[in-house]
C-alpha positions as CSV (number, residue, x, y, z in Angstrom):
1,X,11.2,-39.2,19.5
2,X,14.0,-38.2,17.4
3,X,14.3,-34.4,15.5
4,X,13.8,-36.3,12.4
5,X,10.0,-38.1,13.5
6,X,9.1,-35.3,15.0
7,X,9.8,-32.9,12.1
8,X,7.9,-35.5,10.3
9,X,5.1,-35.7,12.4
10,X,5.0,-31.7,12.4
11,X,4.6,-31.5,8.5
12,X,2.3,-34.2,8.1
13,X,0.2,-32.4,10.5
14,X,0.8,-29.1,8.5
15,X,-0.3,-31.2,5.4
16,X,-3.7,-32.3,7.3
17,X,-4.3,-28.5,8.4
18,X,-3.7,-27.2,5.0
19,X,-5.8,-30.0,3.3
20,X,-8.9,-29.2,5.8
21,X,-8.6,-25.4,4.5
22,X,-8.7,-26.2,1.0
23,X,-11.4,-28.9,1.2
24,X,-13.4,-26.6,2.9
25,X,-12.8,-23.7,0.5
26,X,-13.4,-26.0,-2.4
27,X,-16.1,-27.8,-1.3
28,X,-17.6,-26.5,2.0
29,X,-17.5,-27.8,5.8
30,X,-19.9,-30.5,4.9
31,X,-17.2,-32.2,2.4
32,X,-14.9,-32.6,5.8
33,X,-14.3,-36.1,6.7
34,X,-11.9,-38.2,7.8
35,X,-11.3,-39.8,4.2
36,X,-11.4,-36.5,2.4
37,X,-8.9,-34.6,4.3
38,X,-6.2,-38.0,4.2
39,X,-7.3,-38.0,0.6
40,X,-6.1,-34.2,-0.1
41,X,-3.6,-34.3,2.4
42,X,-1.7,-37.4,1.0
43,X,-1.4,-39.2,3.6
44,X,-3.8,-42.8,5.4
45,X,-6.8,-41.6,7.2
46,X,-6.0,-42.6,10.4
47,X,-3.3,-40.4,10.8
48,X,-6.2,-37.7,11.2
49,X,-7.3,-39.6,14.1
50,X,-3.6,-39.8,15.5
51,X,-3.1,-36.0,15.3
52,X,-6.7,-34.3,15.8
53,X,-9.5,-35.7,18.9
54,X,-12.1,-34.8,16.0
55,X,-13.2,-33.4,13.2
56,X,-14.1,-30.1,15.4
57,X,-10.7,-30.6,16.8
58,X,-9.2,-30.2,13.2
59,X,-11.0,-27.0,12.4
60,X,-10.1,-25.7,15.2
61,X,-6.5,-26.0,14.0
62,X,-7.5,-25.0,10.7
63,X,-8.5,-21.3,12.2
64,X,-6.0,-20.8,14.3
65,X,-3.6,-21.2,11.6
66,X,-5.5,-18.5,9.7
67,X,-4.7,-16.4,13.3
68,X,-1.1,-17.2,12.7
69,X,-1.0,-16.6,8.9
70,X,-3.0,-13.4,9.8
71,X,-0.6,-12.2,12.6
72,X,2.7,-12.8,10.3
73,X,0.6,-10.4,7.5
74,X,-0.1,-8.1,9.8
75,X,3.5,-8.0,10.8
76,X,4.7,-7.5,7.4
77,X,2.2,-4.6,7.1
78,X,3.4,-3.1,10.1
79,X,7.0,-3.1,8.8
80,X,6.2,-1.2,5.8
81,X,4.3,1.6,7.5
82,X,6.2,4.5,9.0
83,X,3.1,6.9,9.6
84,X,-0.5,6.8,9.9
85,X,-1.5,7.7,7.2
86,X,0.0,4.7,5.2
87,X,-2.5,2.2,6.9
88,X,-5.4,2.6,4.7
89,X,-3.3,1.7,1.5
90,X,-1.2,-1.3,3.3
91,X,-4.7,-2.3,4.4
92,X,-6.2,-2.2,0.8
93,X,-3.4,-4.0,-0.4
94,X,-3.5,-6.3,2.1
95,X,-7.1,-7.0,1.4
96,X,-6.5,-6.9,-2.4
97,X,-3.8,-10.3,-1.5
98,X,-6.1,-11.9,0.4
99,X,-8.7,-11.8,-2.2
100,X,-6.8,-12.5,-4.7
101,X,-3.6,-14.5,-4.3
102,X,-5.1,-16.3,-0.5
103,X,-8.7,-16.6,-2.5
104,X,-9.3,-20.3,-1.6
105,X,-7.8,-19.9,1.9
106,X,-9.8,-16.7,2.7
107,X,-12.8,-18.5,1.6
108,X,-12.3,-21.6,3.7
109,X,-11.6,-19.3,6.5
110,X,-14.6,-17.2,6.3
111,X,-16.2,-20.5,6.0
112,X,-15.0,-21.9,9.3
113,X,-15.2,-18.3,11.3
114,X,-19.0,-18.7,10.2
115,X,-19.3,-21.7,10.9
116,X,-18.1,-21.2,14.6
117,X,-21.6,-19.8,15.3
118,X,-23.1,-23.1,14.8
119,X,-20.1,-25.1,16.5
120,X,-19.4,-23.6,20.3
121,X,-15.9,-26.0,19.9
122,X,-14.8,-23.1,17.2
123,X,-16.1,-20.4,18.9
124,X,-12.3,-19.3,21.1
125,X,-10.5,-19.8,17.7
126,X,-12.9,-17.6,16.0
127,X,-13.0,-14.8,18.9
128,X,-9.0,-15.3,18.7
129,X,-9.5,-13.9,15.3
130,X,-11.6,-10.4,16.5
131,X,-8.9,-10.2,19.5
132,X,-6.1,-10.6,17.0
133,X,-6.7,-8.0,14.9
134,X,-7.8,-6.1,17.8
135,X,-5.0,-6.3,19.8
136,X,-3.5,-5.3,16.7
137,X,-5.0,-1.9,16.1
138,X,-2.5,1.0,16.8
139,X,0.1,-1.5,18.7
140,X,-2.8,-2.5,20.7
141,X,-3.3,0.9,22.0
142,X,-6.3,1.8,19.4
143,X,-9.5,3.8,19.7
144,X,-12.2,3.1,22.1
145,X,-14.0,-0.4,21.7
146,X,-16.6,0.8,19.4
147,X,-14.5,2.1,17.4
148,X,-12.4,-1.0,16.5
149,X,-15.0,-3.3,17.0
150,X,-16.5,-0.9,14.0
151,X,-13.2,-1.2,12.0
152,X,-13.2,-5.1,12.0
153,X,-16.8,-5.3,10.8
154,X,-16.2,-3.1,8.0
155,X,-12.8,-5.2,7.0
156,X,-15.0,-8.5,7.5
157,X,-17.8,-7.3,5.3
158,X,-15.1,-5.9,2.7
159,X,-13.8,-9.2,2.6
160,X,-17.5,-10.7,2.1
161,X,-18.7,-8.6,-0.2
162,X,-14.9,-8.9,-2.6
163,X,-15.5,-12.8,-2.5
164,X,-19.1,-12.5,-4.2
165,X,-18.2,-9.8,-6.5
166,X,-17.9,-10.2,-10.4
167,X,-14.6,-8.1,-10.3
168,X,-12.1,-8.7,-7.5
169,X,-11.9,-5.2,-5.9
170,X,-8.7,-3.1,-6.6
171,X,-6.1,-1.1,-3.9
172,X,-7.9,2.1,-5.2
173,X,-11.1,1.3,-4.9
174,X,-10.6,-0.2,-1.3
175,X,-8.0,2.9,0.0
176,X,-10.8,5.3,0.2
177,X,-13.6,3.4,2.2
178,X,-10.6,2.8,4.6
179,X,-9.4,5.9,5.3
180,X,-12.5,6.4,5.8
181,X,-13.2,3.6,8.1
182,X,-9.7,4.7,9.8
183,X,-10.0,8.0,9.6
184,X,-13.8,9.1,9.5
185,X,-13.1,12.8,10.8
186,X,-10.0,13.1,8.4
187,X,-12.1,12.0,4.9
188,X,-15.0,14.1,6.4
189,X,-12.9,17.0,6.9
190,X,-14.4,18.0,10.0
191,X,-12.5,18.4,13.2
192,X,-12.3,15.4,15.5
193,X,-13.8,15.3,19.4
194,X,-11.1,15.6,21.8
């Protein structure tokens, strides 16, 4: 295959992936089909057939390249941080994007991550997500397992409870519940177990 058909192949793909997303953040996993997803993507239906095994097969694309957006955020994050206690207010900020600018996208990916307890084919993309952020956590060398498996629960049900709010949350209102959620002994001012 030539550079140029595969480059073509690779952003029709693209164009499938990011269709899937939006149908489902418009109109839930139940809108995904074969016709819908050509339909928003632009392009025949069977090319969904040509590039995914299945429907399963094309969420499963559809949250990993949530991981992938996720990892490059975090990486940007990570960039702008020179101590610790910046995190909480790159995290808020973070958050704050994702809710506001990334709202359709977060949605749809919430969606599918839910989803992935009715669908054992989605279930490694969606653990991909926990071990991704994980593995993220203080370069990978974070707190004990309770502790970040803490951490990502509170982001996750920050992000749920900003998507069924009235008012989009703000970087000030999230900062303090995570330095809290980052730094419990810090915002409690009590010393921390050695």
């Amino acid at each position: 295959m030539t550079d140029g058909r595969r480059l073509k192949g690779e952003r029709r793909r693209r164009a499938i992936v990011d269709a899937a997303l939006r149908v489902v953040a418009r109109d839930g996993v139940g809108a995904v089909s074969h016709r819908n997803i050509a339909r928003e993507a632009g392009v025949p239906p069977a090319s969904i057939a040509y590039y995914f095994d299945g429907i399963d097969d094309l969420l499963v694309a559809s949250l990993v390249d949530g991981c992938d957006a996720l990892v490059e955020q975090i990486t940007a994050v990570r960039e702008q941080v020179v101590d610790n206690a910046q995190w909480p207010r790159a995290i808020a900020e973070l958050l704050v994007r994702m809710i506001s600018e990334q709202r359709e996208r977060t949605i749809g990916e919430y969606e599918l991550y839910l989803l992935a307890a009715r669908r054992p084919a989605l279930r490694p993309a969606a653990r991909r997500w926990i071990e991704l952020i994980r593995g993220n956590i203080n370069n990978g060398e974070g707190g004990g397992d309770p502790v970040i498996s803490a951490f990502i629960a509170g982001i996750d049900g920050l992000l749920l409870q900003a998507l069924i709010a009235d008012e989009p949350p703000t970087v000030e209102g999230l900062e303090p519940v995570l330095r809290f959620l980052m730094h419990p002994y810090d915002y409690l001012g009590i010393p921390s177990p050695k």
